[in-house]
C-alpha positions as CSV (number, residue, x, y, z in Angstrom):
1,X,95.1,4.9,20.6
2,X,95.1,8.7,21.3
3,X,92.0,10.7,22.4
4,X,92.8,13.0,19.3
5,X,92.8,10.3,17.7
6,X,89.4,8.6,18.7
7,X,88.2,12.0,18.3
8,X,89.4,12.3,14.6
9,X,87.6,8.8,13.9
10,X,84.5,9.6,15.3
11,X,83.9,12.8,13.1
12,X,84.7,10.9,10.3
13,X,82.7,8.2,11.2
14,X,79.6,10.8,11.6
15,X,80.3,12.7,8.4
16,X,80.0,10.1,7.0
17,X,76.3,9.2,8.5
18,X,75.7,12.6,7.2
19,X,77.1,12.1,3.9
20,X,75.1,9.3,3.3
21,X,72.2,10.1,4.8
22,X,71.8,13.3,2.7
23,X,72.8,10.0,-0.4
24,X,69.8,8.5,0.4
25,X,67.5,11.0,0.5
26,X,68.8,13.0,-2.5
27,X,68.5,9.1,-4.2
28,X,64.7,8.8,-3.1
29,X,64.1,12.3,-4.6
30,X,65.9,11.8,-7.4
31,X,63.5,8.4,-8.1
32,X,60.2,10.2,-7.6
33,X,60.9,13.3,-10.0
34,X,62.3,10.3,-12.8
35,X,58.1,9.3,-12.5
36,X,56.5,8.5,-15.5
37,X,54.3,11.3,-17.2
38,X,51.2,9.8,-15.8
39,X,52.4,10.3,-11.9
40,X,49.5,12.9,-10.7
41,X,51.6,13.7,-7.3
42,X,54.7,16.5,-6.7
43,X,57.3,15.4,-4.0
44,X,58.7,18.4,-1.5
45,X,62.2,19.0,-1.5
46,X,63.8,17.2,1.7
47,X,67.6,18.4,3.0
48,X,69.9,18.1,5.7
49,X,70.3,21.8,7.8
50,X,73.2,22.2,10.0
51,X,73.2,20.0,13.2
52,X,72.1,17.2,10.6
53,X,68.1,17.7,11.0
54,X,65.6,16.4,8.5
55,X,63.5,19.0,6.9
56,X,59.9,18.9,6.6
57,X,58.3,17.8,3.3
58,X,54.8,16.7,1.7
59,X,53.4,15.1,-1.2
60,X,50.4,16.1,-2.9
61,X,48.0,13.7,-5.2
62,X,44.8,14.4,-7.1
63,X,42.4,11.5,-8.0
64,X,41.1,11.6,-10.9
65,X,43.5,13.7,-12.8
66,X,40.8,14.6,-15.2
67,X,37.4,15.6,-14.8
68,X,34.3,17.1,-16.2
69,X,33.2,21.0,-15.7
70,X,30.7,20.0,-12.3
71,X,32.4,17.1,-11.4
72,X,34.6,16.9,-8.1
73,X,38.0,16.1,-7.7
74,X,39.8,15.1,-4.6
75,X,42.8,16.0,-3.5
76,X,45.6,14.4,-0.7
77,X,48.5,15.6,0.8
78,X,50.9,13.5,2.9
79,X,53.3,15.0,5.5
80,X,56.4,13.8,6.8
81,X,59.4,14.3,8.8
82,X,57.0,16.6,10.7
83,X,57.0,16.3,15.2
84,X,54.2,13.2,15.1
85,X,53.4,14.5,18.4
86,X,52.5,17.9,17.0
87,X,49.1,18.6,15.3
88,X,49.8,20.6,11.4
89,X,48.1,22.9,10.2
90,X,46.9,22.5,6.1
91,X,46.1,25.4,4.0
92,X,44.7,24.3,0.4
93,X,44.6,27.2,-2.5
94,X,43.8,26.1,-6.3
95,X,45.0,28.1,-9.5
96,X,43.0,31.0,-10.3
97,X,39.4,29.4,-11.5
98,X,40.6,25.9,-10.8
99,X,37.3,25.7,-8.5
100,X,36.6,26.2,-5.1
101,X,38.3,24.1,-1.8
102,X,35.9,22.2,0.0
103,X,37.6,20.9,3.6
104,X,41.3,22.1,5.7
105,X,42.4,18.6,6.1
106,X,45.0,16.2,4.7
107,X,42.2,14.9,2.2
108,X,39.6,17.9,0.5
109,X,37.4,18.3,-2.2
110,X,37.6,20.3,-5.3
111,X,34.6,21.9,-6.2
112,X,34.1,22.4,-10.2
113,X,30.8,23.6,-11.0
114,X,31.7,27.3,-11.9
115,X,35.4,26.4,-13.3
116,X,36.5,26.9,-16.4
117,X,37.8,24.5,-18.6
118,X,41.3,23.8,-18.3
119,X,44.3,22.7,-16.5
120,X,44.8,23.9,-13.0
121,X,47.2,23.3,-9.9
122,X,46.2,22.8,-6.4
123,X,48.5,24.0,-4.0
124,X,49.1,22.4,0.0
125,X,50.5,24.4,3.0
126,X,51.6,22.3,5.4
127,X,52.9,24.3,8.8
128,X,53.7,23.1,12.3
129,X,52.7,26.2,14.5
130,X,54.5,25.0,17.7
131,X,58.4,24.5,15.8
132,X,59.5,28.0,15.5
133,X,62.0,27.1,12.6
134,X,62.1,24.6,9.6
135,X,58.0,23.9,10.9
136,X,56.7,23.9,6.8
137,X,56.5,22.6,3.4
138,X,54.6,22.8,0.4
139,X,53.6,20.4,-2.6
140,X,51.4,20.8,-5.6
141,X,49.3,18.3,-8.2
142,X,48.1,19.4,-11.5
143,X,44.3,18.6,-12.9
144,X,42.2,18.8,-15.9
145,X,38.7,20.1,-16.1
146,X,36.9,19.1,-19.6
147,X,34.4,20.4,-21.0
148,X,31.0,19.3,-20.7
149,X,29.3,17.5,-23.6
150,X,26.6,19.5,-26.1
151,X,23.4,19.5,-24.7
152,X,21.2,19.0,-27.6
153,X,17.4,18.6,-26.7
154,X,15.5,15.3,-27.8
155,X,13.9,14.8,-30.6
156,X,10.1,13.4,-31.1
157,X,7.7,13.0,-33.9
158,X,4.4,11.2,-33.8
159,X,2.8,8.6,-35.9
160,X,-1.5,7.6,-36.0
161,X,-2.7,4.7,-37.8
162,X,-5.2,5.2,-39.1
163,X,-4.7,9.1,-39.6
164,X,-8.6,9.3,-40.8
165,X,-11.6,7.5,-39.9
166,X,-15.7,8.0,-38.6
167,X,-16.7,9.2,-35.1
168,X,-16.3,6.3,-33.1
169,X,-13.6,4.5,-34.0
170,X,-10.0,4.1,-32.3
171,X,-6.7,5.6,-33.7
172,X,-3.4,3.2,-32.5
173,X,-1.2,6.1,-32.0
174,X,3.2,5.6,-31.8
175,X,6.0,8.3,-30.3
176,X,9.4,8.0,-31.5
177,X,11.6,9.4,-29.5
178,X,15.5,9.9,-29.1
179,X,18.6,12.0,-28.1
180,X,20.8,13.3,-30.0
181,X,23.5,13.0,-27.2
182,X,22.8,9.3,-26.6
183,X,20.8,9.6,-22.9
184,X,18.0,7.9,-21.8
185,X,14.8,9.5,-22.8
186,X,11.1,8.7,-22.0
187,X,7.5,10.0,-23.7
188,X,5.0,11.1,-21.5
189,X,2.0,13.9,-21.5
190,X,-0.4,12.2,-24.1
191,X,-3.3,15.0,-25.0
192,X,-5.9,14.9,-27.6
193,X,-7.8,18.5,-28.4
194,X,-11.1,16.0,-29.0
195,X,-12.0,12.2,-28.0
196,X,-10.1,10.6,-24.9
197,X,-6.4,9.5,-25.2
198,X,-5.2,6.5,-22.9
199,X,-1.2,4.9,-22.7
200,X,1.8,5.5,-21.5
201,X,5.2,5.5,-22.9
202,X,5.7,5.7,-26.6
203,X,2.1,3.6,-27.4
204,X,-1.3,5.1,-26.9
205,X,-4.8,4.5,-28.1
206,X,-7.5,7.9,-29.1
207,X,-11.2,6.6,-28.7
208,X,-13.2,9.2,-30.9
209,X,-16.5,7.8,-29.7
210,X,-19.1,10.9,-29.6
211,X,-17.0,13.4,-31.4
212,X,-18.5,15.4,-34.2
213,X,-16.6,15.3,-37.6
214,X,-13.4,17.3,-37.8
215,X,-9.9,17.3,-36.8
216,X,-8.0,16.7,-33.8
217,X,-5.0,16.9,-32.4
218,X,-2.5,14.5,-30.5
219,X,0.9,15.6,-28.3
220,X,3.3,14.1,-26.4
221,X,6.5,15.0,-25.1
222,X,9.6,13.8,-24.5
223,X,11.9,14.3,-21.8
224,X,16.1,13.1,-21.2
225,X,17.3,12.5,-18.0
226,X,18.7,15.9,-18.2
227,X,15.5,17.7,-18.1
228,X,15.6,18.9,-21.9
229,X,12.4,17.8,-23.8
230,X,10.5,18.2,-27.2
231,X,6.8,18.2,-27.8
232,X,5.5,16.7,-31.2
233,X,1.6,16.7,-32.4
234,X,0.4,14.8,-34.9
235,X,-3.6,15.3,-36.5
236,X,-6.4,12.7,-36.7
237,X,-9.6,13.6,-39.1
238,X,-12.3,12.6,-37.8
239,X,-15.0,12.2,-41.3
240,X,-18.4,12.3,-41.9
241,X,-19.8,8.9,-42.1
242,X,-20.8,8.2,-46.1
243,X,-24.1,8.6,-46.5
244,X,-26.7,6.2,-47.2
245,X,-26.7,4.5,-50.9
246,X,-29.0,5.9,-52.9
247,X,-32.0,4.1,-54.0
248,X,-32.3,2.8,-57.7
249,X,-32.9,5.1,-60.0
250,X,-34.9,2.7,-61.8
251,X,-36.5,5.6,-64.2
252,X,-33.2,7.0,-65.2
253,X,-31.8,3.7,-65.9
254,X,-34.7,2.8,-68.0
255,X,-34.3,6.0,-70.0
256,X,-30.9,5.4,-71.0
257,X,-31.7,1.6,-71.6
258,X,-34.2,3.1,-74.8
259,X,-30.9,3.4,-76.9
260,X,-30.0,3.0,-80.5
261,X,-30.8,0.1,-82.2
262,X,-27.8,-1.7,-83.4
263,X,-26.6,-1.9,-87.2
264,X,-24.7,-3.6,-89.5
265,X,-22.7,-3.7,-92.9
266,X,-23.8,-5.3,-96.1
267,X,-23.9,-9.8,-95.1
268,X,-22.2,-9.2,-92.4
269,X,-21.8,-11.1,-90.3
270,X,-20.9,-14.3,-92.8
271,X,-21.7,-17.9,-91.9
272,X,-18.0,-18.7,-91.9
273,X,-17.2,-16.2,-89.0
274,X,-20.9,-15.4,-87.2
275,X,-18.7,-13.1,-84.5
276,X,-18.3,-10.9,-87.5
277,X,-19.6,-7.1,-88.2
278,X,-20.1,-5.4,-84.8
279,X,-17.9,-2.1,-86.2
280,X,-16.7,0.0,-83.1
281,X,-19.3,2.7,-82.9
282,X,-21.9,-0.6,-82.5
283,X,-19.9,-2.4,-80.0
284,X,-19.2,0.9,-78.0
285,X,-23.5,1.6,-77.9
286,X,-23.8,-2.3,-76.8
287,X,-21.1,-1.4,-74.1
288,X,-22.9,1.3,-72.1
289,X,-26.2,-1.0,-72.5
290,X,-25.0,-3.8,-70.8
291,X,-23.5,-1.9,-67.8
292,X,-26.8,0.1,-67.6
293,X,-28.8,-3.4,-67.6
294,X,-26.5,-4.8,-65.0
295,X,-27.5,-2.3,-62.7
296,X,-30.9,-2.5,-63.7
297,X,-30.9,-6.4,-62.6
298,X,-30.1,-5.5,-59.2
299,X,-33.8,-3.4,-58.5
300,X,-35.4,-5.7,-61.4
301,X,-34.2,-9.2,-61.7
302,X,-36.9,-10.5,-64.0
303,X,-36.1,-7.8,-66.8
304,X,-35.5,-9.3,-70.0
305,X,-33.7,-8.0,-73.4
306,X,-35.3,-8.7,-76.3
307,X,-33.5,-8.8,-79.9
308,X,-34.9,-8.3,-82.9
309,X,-32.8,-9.1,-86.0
310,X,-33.6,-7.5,-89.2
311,X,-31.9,-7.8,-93.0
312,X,-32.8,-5.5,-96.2
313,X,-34.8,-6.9,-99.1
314,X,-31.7,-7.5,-101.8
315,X,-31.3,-11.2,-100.8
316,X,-33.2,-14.5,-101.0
317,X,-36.2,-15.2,-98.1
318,X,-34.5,-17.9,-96.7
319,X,-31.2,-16.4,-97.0
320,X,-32.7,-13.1,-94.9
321,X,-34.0,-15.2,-92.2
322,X,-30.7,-16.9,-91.8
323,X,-29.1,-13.6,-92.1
324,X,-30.9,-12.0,-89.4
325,X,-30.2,-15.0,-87.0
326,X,-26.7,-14.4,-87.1
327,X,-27.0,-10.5,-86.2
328,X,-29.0,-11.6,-83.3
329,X,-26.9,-13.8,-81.9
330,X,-24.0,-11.7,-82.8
331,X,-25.5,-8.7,-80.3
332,X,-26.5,-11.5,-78.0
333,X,-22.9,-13.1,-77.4
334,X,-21.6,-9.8,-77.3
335,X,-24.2,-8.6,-74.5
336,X,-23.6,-12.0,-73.1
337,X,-19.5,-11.2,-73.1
338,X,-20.2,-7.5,-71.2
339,X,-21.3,-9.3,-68.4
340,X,-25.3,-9.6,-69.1
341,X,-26.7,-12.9,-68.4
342,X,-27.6,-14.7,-70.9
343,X,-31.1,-15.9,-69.5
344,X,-32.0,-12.5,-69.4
345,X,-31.6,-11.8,-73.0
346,X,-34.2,-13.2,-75.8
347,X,-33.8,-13.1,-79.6
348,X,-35.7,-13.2,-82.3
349,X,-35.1,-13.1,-86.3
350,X,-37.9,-11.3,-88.7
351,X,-35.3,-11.6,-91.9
352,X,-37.3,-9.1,-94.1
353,X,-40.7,-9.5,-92.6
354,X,-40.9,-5.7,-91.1
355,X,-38.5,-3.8,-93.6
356,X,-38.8,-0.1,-93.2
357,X,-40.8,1.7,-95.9
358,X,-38.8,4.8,-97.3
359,X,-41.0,7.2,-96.1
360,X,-40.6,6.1,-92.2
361,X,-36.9,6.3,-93.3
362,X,-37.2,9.8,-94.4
363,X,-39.0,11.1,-91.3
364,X,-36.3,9.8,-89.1
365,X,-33.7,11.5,-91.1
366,X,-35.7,14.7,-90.6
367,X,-36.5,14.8,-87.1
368,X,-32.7,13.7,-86.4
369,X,-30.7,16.4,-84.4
370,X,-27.7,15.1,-85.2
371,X,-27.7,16.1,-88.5
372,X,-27.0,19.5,-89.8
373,X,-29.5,21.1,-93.1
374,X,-26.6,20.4,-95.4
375,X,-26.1,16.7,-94.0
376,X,-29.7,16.3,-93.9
377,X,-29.8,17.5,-97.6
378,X,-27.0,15.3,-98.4
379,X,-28.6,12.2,-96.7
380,X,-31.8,12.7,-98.3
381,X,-30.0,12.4,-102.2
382,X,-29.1,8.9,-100.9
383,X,-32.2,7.5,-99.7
384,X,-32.2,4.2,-101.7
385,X,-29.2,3.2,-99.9
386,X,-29.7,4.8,-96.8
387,X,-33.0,2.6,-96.6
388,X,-31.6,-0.8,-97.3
389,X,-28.7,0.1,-94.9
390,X,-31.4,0.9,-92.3
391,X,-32.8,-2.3,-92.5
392,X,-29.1,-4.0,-91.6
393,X,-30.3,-4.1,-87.8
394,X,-31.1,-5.6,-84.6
395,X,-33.9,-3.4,-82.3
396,X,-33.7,-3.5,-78.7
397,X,-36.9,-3.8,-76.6
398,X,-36.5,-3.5,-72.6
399,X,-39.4,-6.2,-71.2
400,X,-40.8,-4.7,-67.7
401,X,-41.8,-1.1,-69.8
402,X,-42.0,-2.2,-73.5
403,X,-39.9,0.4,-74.9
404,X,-38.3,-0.7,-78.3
405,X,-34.8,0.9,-79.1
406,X,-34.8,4.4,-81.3
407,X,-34.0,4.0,-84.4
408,X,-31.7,6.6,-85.3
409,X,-29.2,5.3,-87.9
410,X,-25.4,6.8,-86.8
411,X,-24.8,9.2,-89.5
412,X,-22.0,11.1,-87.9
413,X,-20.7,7.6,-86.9
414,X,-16.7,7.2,-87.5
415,X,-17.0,4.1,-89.2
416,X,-20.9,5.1,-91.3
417,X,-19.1,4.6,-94.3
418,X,-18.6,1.0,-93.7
419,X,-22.3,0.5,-92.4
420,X,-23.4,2.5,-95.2
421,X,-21.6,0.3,-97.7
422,X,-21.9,3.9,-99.6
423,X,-18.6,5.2,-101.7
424,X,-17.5,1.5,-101.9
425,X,-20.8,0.1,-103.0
426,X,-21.1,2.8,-105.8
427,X,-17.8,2.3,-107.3
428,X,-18.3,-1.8,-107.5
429,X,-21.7,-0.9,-109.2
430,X,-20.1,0.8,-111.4
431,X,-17.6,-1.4,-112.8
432,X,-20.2,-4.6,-112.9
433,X,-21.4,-5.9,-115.7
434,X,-25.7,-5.0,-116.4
435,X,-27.1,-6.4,-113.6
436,X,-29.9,-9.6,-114.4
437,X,-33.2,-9.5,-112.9
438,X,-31.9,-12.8,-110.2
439,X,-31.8,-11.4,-106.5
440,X,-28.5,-11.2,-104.9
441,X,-27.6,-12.0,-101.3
442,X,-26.2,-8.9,-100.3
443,X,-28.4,-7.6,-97.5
């Protein structure tokens, strides 16, 4: 074979080398820029200069890819096809605000406290000072700076249980406290303007002993691991302590015991129903003299009530007597159903044994203030049957002072009428037949 034609084979043989060493590397870049969109690295261009050298190239990476406005971010750049025997030279330059470089080597940190949010690209320099030609390359990776969360303060309000009570006593007092933003908080700084305050965290206790009556206040606060915080307050009353019961009034309760004695409508009540005719002005007087005697008991146990039934002289003497027993017992049971015990309450039955005389009738009607002149007038036109319907009675007589119940007939009573027996009584007497000289039993 021919030196030409050795020659010949041998270029061919070497542009072929060429040919397909510029193949693979064009393959291999090819392969990295097909990446996914998730690849956070750039790869430098690589070719083939004349004389078949490799040119210089670098790959840059950022990890993470995305941060938060403070948070660092570090970047990497990788060098090849650079003299190993040579040391390189790395300049690092971010996008305009992208943050500040922290380092000049193949690994540096991004600084991102004063960046804005955004996306940025960080830039690598990589030069071989002692090749004179084809000494550099260059790569880039992109990054993400997010802005940071809302910083919203805490929030705290206070609870005390119980919110009022006398010098002296302890207050159980609560802190409920939270963020907003979901960080860890804690309650601290408990203060009371009065009394001492003990506890820590979100429970404390306030001991009022020695302080005068008024109010105080609580705080707290309550502070995230950020450093924002809330106060809250919350107010205790501290009262006077009630002051001491008063003593019986034993006068003034026997002064209202000296009430009205109690009266009742024609034969009433009946010996077929003896819980009969107590009309609601009656019951209403018994009412107020049983709670008055109740009390009364408490200072003087040994009092005693005593009844005294009474019945107007229409009916029989037997007939009055029985008559009379019933309107005794009827007050009695009554008393008896208020409350009053029924040991403390005596009866007794007169029938018509101390009927009233018309003219102690007539000077009660006179010397009654309730009564107007013209009522007084009217009253005094009536007095037969305003008489007899003062005899339908029971008197009440307090033992420990002797005093005997006024008798003070209700004339301005709701239901007088029916005590009376008055416009109803006159209209039967007037349709009845002469009357005979037998008595009747309508007292």
């Amino acid at each position: 074979m021919s030196v030409r034609s050795n020659l010949n084979r041998g270029r061919v043989v070497t542009g072929m080398l060429i040919v397909l060493a510029v193949s693979l590397i064009s393959s291999r870049a090819f392969a990295q820029n097909d990446s996914t969109p998730q690849s956070d690295f750039f790869v430098g261009y690589q070719w083939l200069h004349p004389g078949g050298t490799v040119a210089p190239a670098a790959t840059c990476s950022v990890q993470p890819n995305e941060v938060m406005v403070g948070e660092p971010v570090t970047a990497t750049v990788t060098a090849s096809n650079f003299n190993p025997k040579h040391t390189l030279t790395y300049v690092w330059s971010p996008s305009n605000g992208g943050g500040k470089v922290i380092g000049e080597d193949t690994t540096v940190q991004i600084e991102t406290t004063n960046a804005a949010p955004g996306s940025y690209t960080v830039t690598a320099h990589v030069t071989d000072a002692k090749e004179k030609k084809n000494n550099e390359a260059s790569c880039t990776a992109n990054f993400t700076v997010k802005p940071l969360p809302p910083k919203n303060p805490p929030t705290i309000s206070l609870s005390a249980n119980p919110a009022s009570l006398q010098s002296g006593g302890t207050v159980n007092l609560s802190a409920n406290c939270t963020s907003p933003d979901g960080v860890p908080v804690s309650v601290t700084g408990w203060t009371a303007s009065g009394g001492t305050v003990s506890g820590t965290g979100g429970s404390a206790t306030l001991n009022t002993a020695g302080v005068p009556p008024g109010a105080i206040a609580v705080s707290a606060s309550c502070t995230d691991s950020r450093g924002l915080s809330a106060q809250a307050s919350a107010e205790v009353m501290v009262e006077n302590p009630p002051p001491p019961p008063p003593k019986p009034q034993i006068e003034v309760t026997e002064a209202r015991l000296a009430l009205h004695s109690i009266y009742f409508p024609t034969s009433m009540p009946p010996i077929e129903n003896p819980n009969a005719g107590l009309v609601a002005s009656q019951q209403q007087t018994l009412v107020a003299l049983a709670a008055d005697f109740k009390k009364y008991l408490e200072s003087k146990p040994e009092a005693h009530l005593l009844l005294e039934g009474h019945a107007d002289p229409r009916g029989r003497t037997k007939y009055d007597q029985k008559l009379s027993e019933r309107r005794v017992g009827r007050v009695k049971s009554f008393l008896v159903e208020q409350g009053v015990p029924k040991d403390n309450i005596d009866t007794k039955a007169y029938g018509v044994l101390h009927a009233l005389t018309e003219a102690a009738v007539k000077h009660a009607i006179e010397n009654d203030p309730q009564l107007s002149p013209e009522e007084r007038q009217r009253v005094l036109r009536n007095m037969l049957t305003i008489v007899l319907a003062s005899d339908r009675r029971v008197d009440i007589t307090l033992s420990t002072t002797g005093q005997s119940s006024v008798r003070q007939f209700p004339f301005n009573a709701a239901d007088v009428l029916t005590l009376i027996g008055g416009r109803q009584g006159e209209a039967k007497k007037k349709s009845a037949k002469p009357a005979s000289k037998k008595r009747t039993n309508n007292q």
